[in-house]
C-alpha positions as CSV (number, residue, x, y, z in Angstrom):
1,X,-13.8,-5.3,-2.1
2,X,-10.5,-3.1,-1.8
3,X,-10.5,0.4,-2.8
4,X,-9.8,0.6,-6.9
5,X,-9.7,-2.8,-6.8
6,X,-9.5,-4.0,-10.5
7,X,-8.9,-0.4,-11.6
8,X,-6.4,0.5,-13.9
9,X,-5.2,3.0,-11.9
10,X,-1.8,2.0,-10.1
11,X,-0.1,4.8,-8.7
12,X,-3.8,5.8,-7.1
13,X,-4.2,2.3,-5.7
14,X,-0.2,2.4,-4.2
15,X,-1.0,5.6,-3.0
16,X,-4.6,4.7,-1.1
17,X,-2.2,1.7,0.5
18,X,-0.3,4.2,2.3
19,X,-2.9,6.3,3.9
20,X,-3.1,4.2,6.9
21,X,0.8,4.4,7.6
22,X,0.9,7.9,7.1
23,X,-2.3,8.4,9.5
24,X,-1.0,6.1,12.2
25,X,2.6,8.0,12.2
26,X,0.3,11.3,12.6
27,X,-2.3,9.9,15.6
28,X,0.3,8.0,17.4
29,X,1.4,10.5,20.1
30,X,-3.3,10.7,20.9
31,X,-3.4,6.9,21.0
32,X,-5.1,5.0,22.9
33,X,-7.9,6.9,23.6
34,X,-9.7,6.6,26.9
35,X,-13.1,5.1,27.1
36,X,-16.0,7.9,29.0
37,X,-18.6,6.5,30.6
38,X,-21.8,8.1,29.2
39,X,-25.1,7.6,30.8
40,X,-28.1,9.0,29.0
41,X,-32.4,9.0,29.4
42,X,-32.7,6.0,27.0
43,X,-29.1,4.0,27.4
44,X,-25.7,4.1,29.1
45,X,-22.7,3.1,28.1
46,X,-18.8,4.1,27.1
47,X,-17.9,6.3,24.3
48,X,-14.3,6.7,23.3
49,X,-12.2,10.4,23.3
50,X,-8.8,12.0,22.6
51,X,-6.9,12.4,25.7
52,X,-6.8,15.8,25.2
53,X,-9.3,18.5,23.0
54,X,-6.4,20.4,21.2
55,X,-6.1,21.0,17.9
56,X,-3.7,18.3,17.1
57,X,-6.8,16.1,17.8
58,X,-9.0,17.8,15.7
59,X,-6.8,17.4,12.7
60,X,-6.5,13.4,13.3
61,X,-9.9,12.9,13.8
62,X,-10.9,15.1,10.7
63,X,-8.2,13.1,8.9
64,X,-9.9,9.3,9.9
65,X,-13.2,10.4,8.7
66,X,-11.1,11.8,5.1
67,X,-9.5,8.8,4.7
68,X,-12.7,6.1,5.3
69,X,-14.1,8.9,3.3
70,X,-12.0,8.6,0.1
71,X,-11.6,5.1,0.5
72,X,-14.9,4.7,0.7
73,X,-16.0,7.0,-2.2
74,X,-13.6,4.5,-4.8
75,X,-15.3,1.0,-3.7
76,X,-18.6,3.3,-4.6
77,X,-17.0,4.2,-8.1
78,X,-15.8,1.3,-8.8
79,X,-18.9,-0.4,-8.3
80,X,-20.7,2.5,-10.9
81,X,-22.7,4.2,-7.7
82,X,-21.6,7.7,-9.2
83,X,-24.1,10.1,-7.3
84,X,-23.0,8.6,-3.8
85,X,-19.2,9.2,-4.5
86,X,-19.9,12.2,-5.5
87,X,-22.0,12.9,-1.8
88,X,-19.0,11.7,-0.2
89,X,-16.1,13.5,-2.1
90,X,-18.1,16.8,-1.1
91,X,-17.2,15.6,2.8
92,X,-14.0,14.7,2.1
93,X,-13.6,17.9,0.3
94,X,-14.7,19.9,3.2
95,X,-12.6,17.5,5.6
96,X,-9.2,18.3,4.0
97,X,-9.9,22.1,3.8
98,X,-10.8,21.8,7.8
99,X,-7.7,20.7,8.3
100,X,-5.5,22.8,5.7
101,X,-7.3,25.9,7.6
102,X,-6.5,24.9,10.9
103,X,-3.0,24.2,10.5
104,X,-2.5,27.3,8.4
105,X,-3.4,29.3,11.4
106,X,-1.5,27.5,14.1
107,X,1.6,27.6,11.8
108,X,1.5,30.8,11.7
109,X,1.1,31.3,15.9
110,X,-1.6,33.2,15.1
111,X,-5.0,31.4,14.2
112,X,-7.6,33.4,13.2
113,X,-10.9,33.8,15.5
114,X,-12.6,31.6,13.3
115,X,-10.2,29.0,13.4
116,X,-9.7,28.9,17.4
117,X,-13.8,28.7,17.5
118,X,-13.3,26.1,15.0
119,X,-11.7,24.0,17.0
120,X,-13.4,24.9,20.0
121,X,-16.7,23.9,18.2
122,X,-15.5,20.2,17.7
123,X,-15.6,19.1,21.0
124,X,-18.6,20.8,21.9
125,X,-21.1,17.8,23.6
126,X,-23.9,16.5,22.3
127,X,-27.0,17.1,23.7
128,X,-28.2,14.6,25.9
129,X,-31.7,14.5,23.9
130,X,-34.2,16.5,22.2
131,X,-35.8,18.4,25.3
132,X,-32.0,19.3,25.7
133,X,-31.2,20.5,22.5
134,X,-34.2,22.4,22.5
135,X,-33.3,24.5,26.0
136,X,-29.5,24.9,24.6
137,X,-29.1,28.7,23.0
138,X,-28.6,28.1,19.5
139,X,-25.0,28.7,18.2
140,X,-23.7,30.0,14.5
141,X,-20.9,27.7,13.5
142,X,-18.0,28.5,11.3
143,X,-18.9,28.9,8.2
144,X,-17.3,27.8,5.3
145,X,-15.5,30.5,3.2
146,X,-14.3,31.6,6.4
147,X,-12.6,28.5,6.8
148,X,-11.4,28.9,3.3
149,X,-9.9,31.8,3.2
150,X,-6.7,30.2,4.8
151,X,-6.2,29.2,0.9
152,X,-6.2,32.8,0.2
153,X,-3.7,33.6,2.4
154,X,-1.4,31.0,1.3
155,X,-2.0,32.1,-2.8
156,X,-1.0,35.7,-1.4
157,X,2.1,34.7,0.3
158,X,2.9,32.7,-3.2
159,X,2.5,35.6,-5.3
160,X,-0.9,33.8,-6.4
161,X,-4.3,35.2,-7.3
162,X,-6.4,35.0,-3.7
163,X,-9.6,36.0,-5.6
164,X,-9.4,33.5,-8.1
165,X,-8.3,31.1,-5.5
166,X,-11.5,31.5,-3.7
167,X,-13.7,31.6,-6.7
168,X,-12.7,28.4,-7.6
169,X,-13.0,26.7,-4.2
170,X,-15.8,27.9,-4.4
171,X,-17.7,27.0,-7.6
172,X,-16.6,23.4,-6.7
173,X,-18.0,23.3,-3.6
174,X,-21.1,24.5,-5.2
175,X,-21.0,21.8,-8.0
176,X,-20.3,19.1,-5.4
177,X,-23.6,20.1,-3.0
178,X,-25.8,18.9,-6.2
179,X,-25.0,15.5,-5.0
180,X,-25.3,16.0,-1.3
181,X,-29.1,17.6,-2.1
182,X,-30.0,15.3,-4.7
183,X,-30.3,17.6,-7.8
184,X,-32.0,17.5,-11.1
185,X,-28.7,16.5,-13.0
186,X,-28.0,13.8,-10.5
187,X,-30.6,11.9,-11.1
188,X,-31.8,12.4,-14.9
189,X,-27.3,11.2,-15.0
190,X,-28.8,7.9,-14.1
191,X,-31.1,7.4,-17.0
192,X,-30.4,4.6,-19.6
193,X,-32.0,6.1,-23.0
194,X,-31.8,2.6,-24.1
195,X,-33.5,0.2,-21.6
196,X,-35.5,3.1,-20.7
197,X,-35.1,3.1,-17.4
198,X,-32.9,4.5,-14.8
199,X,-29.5,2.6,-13.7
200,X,-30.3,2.0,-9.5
201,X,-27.5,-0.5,-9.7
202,X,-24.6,1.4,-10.3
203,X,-23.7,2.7,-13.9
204,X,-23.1,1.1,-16.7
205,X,-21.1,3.0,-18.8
206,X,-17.2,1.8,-18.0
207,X,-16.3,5.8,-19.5
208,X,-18.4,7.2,-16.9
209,X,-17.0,5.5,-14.0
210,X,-13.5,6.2,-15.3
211,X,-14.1,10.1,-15.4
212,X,-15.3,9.6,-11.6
213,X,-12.6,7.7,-11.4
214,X,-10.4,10.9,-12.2
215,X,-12.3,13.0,-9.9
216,X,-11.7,11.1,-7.0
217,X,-7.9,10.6,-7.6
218,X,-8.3,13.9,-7.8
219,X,-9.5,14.6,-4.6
220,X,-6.9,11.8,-3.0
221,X,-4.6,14.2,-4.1
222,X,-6.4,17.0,-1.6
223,X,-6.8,14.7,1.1
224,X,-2.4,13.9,0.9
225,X,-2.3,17.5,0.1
226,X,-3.9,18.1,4.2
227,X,-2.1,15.4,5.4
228,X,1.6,16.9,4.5
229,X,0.2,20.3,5.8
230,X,-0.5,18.1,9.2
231,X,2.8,16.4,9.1
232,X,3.9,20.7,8.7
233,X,2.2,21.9,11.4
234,X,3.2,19.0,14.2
235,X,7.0,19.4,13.1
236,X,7.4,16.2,11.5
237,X,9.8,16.7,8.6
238,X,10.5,13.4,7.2
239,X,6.8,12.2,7.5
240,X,6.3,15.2,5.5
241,X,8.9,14.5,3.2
242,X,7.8,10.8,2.6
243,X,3.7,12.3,2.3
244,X,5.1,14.5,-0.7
245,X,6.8,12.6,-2.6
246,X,3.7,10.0,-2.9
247,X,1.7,12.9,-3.4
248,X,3.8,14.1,-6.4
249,X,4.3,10.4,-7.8
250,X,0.0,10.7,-7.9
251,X,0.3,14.3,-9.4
252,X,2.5,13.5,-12.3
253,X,1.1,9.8,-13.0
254,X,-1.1,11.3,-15.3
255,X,-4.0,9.9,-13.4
256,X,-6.0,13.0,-12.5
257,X,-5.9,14.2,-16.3
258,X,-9.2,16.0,-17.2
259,X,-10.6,15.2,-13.4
């Protein structure tokens, strides 16, 4: 099944067709990748890397997993599985402000230590296995609101409010972790006060999946939001152009209402 297939959402399901264009035109100048031979206790084999651990590849990988990520959350929605789209618009969510927060610093020729450890961070190996992991000094990564107060930056520069900015960003990444840890509301949603029982099969209420429906239009719109800052940051003006004006078309379709 497509993503939003059957939905009455158009200008959401034009705009999900495009993400692949958009992220091909972005990743172009990385691809192909080279295939590293990796040999490890257990297994050996190949495993497949950017030609080079800059930012630029940072942002493209972030933006693969955002894109299979929303895609992925609508086929969930659409099929009623409401507590699993919600799981994965909470990665999606932190993959598009990943990338907003890197290419805010870089932008500005002047990343932030956070973001330069950041990227750093991402192509750190993985350990080899557990007795390695173990011996390995244990490292603090970025944290969130650290990342996030790129955002803040940009509302100051735009005569906005940073503190309400963050406050917001905030609260919904809050909301959003219920699903990721299972919480009380996530599950007792899944009760059916009629049959009695709870709804393992998706939900059944066609109102319910529409207003996760808006939600995750809603976060499509973030996700195009990160990919016109990328098209910014690598100095690709028309991509940019083209990445705004679907990303206004989905704004002003009247689809995210109430999301």
């Amino acid at each position: 099944m497509s993503a939003v297939e059957g939905s009455d959402f158009p200008i959401t399901r034009r705009t999900m067709e495009r993400l692949d264009a958009w992220l091909m035109a972005l990743a172009s100048p990385l691809l192909p990748l080279k295939a590293v031979r990796v040999d490890l206790p257990h297994t050996s084999g190949y495993v497949w890397e950017f030609p080079e651990e800059s930012e630029r590849a940072l942002l493209v990988g972030k933006a693969v997993r955002m894109i299979s990520g929303i895609r992925a959350a609508f086929i969930l929605v659409e099929l009623g599985y409401i507590s699993e789209c919600g799981a994965l618009l909470r990665m999606v969510s932190d993959f598009a402000n990943e990338i907003i927060a890197v290419c805010e610093g870089y932008m500005r020729g002047a990343p932030t230590k956070e973001q330069q450890l950041f990227v750093q961070q991402y192509f750190k190996p993985l350990s080899k296995d557990p007795d390695e992991y173990d011996e390995q000094e244990k490292e603090r990564w970025v944290a969130r609101d650290k990342l996030l107060k790129a955002h803040s930056r940009w509302a100051t520069e735009n005569s906005g409010d940073q503190d309400r900015v963050m406050k917001l960003l905030r609260y919904r990444a809050h909301m959003y972790d219920k699903y990721v840890h299972g919480a009380y509301i996530t599950s007792t949603e899944l009760y059916n006060p009629i049959s009695r029982s709870f709804m393992l099969s998706g939900h059944e209420s066609l109102t319910v999946r529409d207003e996760y429906k808006r939600g995750t239009a809603s976060h499509l719109h973030e996700v195009i939001t990160a990919l016109v800052c990328m098209a910014e940051s690598l100095n690709m003006p028309a991509l940019r152009e083209e990445i705004s004006s679907g990303n206004f078309e989905l704004y002003n379709s009247g689809e995210l209402r109430n999301a």
